[in-house]
C-alpha angles and dihedrals in degrees: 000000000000115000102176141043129296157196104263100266123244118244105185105300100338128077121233117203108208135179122231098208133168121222103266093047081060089070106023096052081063087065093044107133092176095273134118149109108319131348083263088054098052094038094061093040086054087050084050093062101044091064121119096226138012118225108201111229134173123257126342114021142167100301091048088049092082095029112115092226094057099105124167086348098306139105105249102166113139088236095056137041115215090237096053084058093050087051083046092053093047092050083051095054097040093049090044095038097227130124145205106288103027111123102214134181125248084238096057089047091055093050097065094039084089101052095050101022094100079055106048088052100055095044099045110354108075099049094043110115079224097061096096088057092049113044092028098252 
């Protein structure tokens, strides 16, 4: 299973640009309002969403590739512990039914957002240090 960025992958002669995205990306990219830690970090936030598909991976991907807390392939911000994001990530997929390995489209994301969205909010939202860039506070 691929857990970091790469190449677009070459399907015969067409190339596919996927996403690799974790659970809890699944949810959060859909609250992304162009900010973040560094220009490198919102560029390739901004290349992440342009993709055509999202393959669901475990742990770091390819968000989490130009983020500074990423170190020796684990989350180590002083706000997260690597083991609350892959509870995060496991929630995400449960609540969207999808799993590790699915290649879904940004439109059928967007599709289930609505039905677990209230959710997703009380059980990780209110107390996220991101919540004031995502709901405008």
């Amino acid at each position: 299973m691929k857990t970091m960025p790469i190449n677009p992958i070459e399907t015969g002669s067409k190339k596919e640009r996927k996403a690799l995205l974790r659970g809890h990306h699944l949810i959060c990219l859909n609250f992304f309002r162009g900010e973040g830690y560094s220009k490198e970090f919102i560029e390739n936030l901004y290349a992440v969403i342009k993709k055509e598909k999202i393959e669901i991976v475990t742990g770091a991907d390819e968000v989490c590739g130009k983020c500074p807390y990423l170190k020796e392939g684990k989350c180590r911000s002083s706000d997260y512990t690597d083991e609350k994001i892959h509870l995060q990530d496991q929630e995400a997929l449960r609540l969207l039914g999808f799993k590790p390995g699915m290649i879904v489209s940004w439109k059928m994301l967007a599709s289930k957002l609505p039905e677990i969205i209230d959710e997703w909010k009380s059980e990780f939202c209110f107390a996220c240090g991101y919540r004031k860039v995502c709901f405008n506070l």
